[in-house]
C-alpha positions as CSV (number, residue, x, y, z in Angstrom):
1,X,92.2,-62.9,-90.8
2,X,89.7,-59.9,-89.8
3,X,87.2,-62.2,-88.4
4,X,89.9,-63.5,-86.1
5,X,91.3,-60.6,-84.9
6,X,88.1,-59.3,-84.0
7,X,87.4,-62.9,-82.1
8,X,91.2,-62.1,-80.0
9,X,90.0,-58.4,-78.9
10,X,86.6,-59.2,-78.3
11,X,88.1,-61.7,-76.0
12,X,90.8,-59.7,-74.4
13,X,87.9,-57.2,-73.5
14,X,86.2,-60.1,-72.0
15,X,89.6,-60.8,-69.9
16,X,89.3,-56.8,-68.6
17,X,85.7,-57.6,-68.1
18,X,86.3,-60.4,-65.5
19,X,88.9,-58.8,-64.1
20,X,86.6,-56.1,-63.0
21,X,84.4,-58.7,-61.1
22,X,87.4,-60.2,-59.9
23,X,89.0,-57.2,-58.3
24,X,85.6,-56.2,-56.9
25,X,84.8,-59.9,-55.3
26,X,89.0,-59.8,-53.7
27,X,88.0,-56.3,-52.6
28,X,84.6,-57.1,-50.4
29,X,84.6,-58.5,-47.2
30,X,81.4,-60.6,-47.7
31,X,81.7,-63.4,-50.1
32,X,77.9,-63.0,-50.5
33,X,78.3,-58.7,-52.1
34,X,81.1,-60.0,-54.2
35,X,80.1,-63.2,-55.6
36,X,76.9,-60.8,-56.8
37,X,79.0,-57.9,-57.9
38,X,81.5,-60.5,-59.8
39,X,78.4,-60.5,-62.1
40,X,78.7,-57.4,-63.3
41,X,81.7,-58.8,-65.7
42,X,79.6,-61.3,-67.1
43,X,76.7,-58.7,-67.7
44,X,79.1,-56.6,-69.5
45,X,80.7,-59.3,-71.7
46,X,76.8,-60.9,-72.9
47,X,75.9,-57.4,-73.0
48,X,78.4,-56.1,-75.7
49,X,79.1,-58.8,-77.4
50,X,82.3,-60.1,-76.0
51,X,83.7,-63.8,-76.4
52,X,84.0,-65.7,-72.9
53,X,85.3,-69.0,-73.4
54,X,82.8,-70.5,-70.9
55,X,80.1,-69.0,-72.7
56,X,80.8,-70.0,-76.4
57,X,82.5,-73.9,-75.6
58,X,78.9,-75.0,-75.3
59,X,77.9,-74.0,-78.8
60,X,80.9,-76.3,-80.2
61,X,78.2,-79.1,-80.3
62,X,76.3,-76.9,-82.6
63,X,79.2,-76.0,-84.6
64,X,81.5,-77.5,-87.6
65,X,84.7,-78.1,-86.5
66,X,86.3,-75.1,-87.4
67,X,84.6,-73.4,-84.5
68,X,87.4,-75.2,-82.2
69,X,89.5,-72.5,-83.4
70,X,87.5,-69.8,-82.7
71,X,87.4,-70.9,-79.1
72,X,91.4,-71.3,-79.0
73,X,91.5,-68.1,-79.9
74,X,89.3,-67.0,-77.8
75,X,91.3,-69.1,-75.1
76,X,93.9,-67.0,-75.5
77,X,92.1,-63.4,-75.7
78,X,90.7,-64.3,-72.6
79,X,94.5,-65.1,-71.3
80,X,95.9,-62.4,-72.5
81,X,93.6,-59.9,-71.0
82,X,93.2,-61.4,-67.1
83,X,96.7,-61.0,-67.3
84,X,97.1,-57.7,-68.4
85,X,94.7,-56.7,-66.1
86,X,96.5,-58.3,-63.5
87,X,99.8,-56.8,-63.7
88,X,97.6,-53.6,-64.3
89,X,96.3,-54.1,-61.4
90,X,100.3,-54.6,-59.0
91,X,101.0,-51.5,-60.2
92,X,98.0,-49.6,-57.8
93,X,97.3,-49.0,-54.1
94,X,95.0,-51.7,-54.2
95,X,98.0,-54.2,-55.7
96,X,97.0,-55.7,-51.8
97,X,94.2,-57.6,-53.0
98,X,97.3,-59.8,-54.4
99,X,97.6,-61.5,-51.5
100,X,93.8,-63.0,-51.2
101,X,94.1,-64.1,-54.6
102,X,97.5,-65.5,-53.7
103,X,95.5,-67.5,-51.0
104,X,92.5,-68.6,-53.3
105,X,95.8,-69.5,-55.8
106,X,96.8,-72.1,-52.9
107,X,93.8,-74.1,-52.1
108,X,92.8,-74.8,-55.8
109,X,96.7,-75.7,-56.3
110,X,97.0,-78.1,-53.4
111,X,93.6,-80.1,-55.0
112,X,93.7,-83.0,-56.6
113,X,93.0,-82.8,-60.8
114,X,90.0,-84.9,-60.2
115,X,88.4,-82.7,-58.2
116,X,89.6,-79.2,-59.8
117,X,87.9,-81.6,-63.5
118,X,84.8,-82.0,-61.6
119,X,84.0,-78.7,-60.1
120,X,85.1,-77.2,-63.2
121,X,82.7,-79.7,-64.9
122,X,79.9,-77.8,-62.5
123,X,81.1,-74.2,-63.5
124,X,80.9,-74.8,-67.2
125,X,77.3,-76.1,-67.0
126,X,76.5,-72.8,-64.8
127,X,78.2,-70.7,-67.5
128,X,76.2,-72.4,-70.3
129,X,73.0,-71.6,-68.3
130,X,73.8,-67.8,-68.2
131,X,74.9,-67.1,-71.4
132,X,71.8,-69.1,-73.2
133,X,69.7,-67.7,-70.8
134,X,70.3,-64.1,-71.3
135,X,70.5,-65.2,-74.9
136,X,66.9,-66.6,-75.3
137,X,65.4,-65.2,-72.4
138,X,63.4,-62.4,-73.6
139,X,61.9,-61.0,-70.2
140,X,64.6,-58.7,-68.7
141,X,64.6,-59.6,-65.2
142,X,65.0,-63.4,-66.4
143,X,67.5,-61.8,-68.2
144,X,69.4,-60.5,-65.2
145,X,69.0,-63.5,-63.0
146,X,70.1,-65.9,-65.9
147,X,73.1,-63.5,-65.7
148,X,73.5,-63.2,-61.8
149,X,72.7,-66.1,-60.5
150,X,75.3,-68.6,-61.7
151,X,77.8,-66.5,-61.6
152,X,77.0,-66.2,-57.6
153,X,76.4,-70.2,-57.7
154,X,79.9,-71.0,-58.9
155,X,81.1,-68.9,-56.7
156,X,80.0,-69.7,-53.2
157,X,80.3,-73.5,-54.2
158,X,83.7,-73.0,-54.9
159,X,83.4,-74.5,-59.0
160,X,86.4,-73.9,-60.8
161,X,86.2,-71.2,-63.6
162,X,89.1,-71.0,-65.8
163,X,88.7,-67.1,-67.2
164,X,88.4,-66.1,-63.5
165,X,91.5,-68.2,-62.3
166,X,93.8,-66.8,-65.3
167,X,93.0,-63.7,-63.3
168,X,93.5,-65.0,-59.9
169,X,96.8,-66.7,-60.7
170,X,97.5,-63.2,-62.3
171,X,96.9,-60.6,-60.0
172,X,98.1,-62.9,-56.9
173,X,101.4,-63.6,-58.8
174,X,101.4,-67.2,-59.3
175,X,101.8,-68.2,-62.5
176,X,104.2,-71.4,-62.5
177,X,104.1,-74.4,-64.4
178,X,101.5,-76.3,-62.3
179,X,99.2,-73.8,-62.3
180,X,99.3,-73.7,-66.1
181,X,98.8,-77.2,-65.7
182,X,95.6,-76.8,-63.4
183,X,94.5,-74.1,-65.8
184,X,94.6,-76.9,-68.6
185,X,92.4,-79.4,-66.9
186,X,90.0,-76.2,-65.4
187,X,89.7,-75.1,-68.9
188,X,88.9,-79.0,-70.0
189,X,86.2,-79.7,-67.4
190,X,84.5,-76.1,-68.1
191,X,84.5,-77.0,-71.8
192,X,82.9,-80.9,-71.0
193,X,80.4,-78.6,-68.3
194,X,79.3,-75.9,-71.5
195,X,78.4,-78.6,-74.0
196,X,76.7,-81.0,-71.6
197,X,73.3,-79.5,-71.6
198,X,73.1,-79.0,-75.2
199,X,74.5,-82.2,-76.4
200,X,71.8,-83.9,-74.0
201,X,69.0,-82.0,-75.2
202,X,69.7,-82.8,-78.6
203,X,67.9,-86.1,-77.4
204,X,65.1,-83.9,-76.5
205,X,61.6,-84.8,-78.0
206,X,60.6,-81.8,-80.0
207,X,57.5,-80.0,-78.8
């Protein structure tokens, strides 16, 4: 029971974490400065140690079974803290940022589940990439662009990334049962994104 409570708050931390990056990338004019400094949640999260759903679904390929769990849980850490944040966030003088998030909400509600399951498919891969790079990479300014990069990829290409939506659908307010819906087949198509790379290099000839 230990083990998993310290999965849940490692994962609501993570939830605070990319809620930072999400307040700061609703807060900047250019999408170019905030799809960079939206990387600063993901540098904390690999940093200390927190659980990011996008960044541990890949390893289920590498894991028994039981590791589903782990992920559920951290599912729901990371649920549970984008939407603390979120309402944290209403109650402040920047509570305007609601309404870009509120328009962000829209467009990715008015797509069709195909193409939400595809560009989520794209995100996942992209998460995968930074969190095994900054895992393995032991140079530190691979290390940082592992990190940086593919967060600002995701995000100018408009992938779908379900941590940073829980926040969005937070923070602009709209939370209904469609968008949990949505959130269900973004959170599918990251997880199929994460393990494709490792599951395919597992056909990999071994150097």
């Amino acid at each position: 029971m230990k083990r998993f409570i310290d999965i849940f708050l490692r994962a609501v931390l993570t939830g605070f974490a990319i809620g930072i990056g999400g307040v700061v990338y609703l807060s900047c004019d250019s999408k170019y400065v905030g799809s960079f400094l939206f990387g600063t949640g993901l540098f904390v999260i690999l940093s200390f140690g927190f659980n990011l759903f996008t960044g541990k679904v890949g390893y289920a390929v590498e894991n028994k079974p039981s590791y589903l769990l782990d992920l559920l849980i951290i599912w729901a850490g990371n649920l549970a803290g984008t939407f603390i944040m979120g309402c944290m966030i209403l109650c402040t003088r920047i509570s305007g940022i609601s309404e870009k998030a509120a328009g962000l909400c829209e467009t990715k509600l008015a797509d069709n589940l195909v193409s939400i399951l595809i560009l989520a498919f794209f995100c996942g891969m992209l998460m995968f990439i930074a969190a095994d790079g900054f895992k393995k990479i032991e140079n530190p300014v691979g290390k940082m662009l592992a990190v940086f990069l593919p967060v600002m990829v995701f995000i100018l290409s408009g992938y779908e990334h379900c941590v940073a939506n829980m926040f969005y659908f937070s923070v602009g307010a709209c939370w209904s049962a469609k968008a949990f819906g949505y959130l269900l087949v973004m959170s599918a198509g990251n997880a199929l994104g994460g393990m494709f790379i490792p599951f395919v290099r597992k056909g990999f000839a071994k150097s």
